[in-house]
DRENLORO-133005 format. One record per residue: x, y, z of N, C-alpha, C in turn. Coordinates in steps of 0.05 Angstrom, whole numbers, plus 5000, padded with zeros to 4 digits. Layout:
XYZXYZXYZ
...
//
This chain:
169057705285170057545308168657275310
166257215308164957015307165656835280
166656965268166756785240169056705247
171156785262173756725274173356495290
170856465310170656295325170355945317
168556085295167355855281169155705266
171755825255174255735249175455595260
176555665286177355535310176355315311
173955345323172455115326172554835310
171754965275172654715267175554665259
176754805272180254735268180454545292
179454615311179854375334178854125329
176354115313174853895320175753795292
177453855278178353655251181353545267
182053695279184553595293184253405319
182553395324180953215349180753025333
178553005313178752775288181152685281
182952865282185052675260187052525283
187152685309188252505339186152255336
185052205339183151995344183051795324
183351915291183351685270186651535278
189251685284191751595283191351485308
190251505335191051305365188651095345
187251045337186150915337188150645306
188150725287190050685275192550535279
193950645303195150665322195450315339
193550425355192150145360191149945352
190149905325190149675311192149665294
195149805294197749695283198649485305
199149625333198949485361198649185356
195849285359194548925357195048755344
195548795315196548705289199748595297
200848735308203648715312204048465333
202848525364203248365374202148095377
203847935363203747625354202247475379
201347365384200147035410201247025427
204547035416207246825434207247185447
208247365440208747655450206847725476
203647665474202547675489202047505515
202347245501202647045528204547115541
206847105530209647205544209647375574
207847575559207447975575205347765593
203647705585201747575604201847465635
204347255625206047075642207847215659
208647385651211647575653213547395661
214147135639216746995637216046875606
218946765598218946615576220346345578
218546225580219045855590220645745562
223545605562225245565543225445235551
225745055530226644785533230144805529
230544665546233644665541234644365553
237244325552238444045554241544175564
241744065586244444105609247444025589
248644095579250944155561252344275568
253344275592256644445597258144505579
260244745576259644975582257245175564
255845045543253845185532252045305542
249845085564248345165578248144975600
248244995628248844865650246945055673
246044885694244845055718247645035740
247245285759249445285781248445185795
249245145823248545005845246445245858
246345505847245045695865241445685842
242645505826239545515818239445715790
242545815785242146045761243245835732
241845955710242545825687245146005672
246745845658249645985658250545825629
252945985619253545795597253645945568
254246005551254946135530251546165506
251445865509248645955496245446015511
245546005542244246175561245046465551
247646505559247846855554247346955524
247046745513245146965477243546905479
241946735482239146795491237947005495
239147055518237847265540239047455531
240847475510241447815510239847805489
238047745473236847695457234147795466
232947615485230447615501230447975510
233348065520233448325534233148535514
233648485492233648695464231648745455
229548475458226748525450224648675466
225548705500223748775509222348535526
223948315528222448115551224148005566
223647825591224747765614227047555606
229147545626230847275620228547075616
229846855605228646485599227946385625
226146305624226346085644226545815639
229545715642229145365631227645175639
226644935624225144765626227744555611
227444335633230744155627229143925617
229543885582227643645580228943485558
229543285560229542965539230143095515
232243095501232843135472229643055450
229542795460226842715440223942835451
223642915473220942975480221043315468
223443455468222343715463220743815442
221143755416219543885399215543695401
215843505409213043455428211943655447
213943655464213843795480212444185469
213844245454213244525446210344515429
209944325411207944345402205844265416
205544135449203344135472203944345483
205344665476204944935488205944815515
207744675522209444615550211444835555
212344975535214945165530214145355509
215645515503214845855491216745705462
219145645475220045555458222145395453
224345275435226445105446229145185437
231145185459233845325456235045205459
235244935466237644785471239744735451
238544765418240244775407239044605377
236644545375236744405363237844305327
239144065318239344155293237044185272
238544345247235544425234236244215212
233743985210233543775188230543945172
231343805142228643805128226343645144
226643485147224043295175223043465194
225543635207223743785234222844035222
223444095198221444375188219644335177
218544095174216044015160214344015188
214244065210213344095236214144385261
216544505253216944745274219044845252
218345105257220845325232223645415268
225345455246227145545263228645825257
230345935283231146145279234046175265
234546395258237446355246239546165263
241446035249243345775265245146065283
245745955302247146015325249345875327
249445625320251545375314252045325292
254345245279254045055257257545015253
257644845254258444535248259144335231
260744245225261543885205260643665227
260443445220259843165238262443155251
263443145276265243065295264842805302
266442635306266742385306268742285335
267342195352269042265383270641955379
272041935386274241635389276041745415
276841505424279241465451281141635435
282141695448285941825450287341685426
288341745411289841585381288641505361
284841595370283741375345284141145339
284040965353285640655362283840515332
282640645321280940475296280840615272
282540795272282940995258280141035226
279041185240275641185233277241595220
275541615203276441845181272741975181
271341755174269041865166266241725165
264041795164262341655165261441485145
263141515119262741305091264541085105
267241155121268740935129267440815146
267040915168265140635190262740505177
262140595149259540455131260240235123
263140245117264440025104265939825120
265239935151266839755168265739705193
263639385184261539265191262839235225
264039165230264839125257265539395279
264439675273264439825283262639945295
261540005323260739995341260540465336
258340385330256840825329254740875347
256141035366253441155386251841395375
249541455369248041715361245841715379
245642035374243142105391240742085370
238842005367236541955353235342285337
235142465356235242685342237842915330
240542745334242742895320243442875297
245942745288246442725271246442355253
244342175273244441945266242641955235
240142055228240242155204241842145179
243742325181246642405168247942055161
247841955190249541675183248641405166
246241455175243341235151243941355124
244541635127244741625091247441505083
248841565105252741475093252641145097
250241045100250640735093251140615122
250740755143251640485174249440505177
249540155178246940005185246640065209
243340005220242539995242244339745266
245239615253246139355270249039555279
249939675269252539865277252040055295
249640065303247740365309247840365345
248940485358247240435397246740815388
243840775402242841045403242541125433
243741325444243741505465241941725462
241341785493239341995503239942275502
243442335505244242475503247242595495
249442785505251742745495253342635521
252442705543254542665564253842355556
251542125551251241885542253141685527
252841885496254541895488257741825489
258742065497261142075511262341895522
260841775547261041505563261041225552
259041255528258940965515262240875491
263041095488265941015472267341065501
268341205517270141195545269440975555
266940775557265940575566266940385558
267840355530268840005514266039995496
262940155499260839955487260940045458
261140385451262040345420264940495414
265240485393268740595386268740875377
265540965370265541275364262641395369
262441575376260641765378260141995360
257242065353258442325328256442525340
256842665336254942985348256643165329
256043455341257643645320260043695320
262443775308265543715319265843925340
264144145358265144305382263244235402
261244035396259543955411260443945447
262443805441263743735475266543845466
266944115480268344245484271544105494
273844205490276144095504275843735504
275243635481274943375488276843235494
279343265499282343105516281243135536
280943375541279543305578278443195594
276643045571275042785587275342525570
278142545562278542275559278042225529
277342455508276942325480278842525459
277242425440279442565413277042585398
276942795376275242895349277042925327
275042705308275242695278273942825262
274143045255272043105235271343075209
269343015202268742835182269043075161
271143115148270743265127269443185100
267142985105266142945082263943065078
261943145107260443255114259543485115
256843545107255543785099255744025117
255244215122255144345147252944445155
253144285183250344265192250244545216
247244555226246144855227244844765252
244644975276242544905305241845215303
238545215319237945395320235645275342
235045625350232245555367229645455353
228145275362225045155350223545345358
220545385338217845495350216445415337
213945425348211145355325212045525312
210145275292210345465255208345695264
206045735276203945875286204946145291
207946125301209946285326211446525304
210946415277212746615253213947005256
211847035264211847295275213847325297
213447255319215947225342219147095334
218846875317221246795303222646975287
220947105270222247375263224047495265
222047665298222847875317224647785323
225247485339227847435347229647385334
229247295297231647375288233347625281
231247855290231548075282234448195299
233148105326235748125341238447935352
237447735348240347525343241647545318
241347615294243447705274245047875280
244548035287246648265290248348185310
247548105331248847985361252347715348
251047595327252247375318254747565305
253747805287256047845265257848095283
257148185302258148305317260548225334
261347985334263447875352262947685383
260047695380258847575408259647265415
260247095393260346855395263946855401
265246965395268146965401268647135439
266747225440266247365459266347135484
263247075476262046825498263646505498
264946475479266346205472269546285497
270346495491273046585514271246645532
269346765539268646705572268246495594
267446305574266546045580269145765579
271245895565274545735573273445435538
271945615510270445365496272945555473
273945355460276145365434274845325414
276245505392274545535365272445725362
272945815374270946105373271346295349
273546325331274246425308272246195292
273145915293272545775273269345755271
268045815287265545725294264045995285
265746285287263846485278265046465242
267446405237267746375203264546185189
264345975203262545685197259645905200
259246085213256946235218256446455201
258146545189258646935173256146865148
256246675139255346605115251746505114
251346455139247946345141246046575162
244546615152242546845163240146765172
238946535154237046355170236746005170
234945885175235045585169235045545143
233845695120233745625090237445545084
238945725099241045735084242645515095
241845365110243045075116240344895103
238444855110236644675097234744865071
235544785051233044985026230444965038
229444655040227544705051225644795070
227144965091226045055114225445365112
222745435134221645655124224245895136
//
């Protein structure tokens, strides 16, 4: 019986050992796992997002709530992982990725596009968007503008871009700076051809939704590459970028974007998830991006 005991005994205490090597184990997988951005987050118990007011994408209501097609993937996103809705931070097209890398925001959703330039500074998550160059003109195309090699070649034409869109794209297709008015944003934009000051505006061709409705028309530049938006993070942030692509892929091939595009009264929701089936992260619109 005592030799029985003594059995026991060390049957417990190797199994006590081996509980203790796995929580412990355990716990430095834990630690290992949870990334900077994961912890500040839990810390905070919110996740502070840069974003830019874009009806119907992303827009605040009058009651103070954030609303809008690419608010609601976000957050079903945010919800899959295990963290709280976004909290927006409404900031300047050009200050945001400043902005993220002074830790002002967790991270940036507004949309941004993914260039080889901005991934030499912040990696992005799989495109959510993507897009040809849209080309906004009055009602008829009164200048009948096709593309951005044509307004290169047609010195007397008047191009609004936003500094971080697709003005880039247009320096390579040859329009000079003297052709150039740069805007802050798209509703800017928008206003400066409805205005008389230039004859076209370019952003992405679903950028501004229903554009008869406020007065314009889209050309799309079918000469143009197809370009890619996604959320920004520190390169630091790789780990969390990940995770969140982990769960916005599936969300994307699942039907969500034809989903949220008819909730929101936004057309092309077929065409916009076809333009999407094919890219899984930023590499596959820019090679060079992580």
């Amino acid at each position: 019986m005592r030799g029985e005991g003594k059995v026991r005994s060390k049957s417990k205490l190797s199994l006590l050992v081996l509980l203790l090597t796995l929580t412990s184990y355990s716990l430095l997988t834990f630690a290992q796992s949870e990334a900077p951005l994961f912890a500040s987050i839990r810390s905070a118990s919110k996740v502070t997002v840069a974003l830019a007011s874009n009806p119907p994408y992303q827009f605040v209501l009058p009651s103070g709530e954030l609303t809008g097609s690419g608010g609601d993937l976000q957050n079903m996103v945010l919800k899959s992982m295990g963290l709280p809705a976004l909290t927006p931070i409404f900031t300047d097209w050009n200050a945001m990725i400043p902005g993220l890398q002074a830790h002002q925001f967790d991270y940036v959703g507004a949309g941004l596009s993914i260039t080889a330039e901005r991934c030499k500074v912040v990696i992005f998550s799989a495109p959510f968007y993507a897009a040809q160059t849209g080309i906004y003109v009055l009602p008829g195309n009164p200048k009948h503008l096709t593309s951005l090699a044509d307004i290169a070649r047609r010195p007397d034409i008047k191009l609004a871009a936003i500094v971080s869109g697709e003005l880039a794209y247009a320096r390579e297709q040859g329009v000079k700076p003297e052709q150039i008015i740069t805007v802050p944003e798209i509703q800017a934009g928008a206003a400066t051809v409805i205005g008389g000051r230039a004859n076209a505006f370019i952003t992405g061709q679903f950028t501004i939704p229903n554009p008869q409705q406020k007065g314009l028309e889209v050309v799309v530049d079918k000469q143009s590459p197809v370009f890619g938006a996604g959320m920004a993070f520190r390169k630091e942030d790789k780990q969390f970028r990940d995770a969140y692509n982990e769960h916005l892929v599936p969300l994307l091939r699942n039907g969500i974007v034809q989903k949220l595009y008819a909730k929101y009264g936004i057309a092309n929701g077929d065409t916009q998830a076809r333009l999407l089936a094919n890219v899984n992260k930023a590499s596959d619109i820019v090679p060079s991006c992580e």
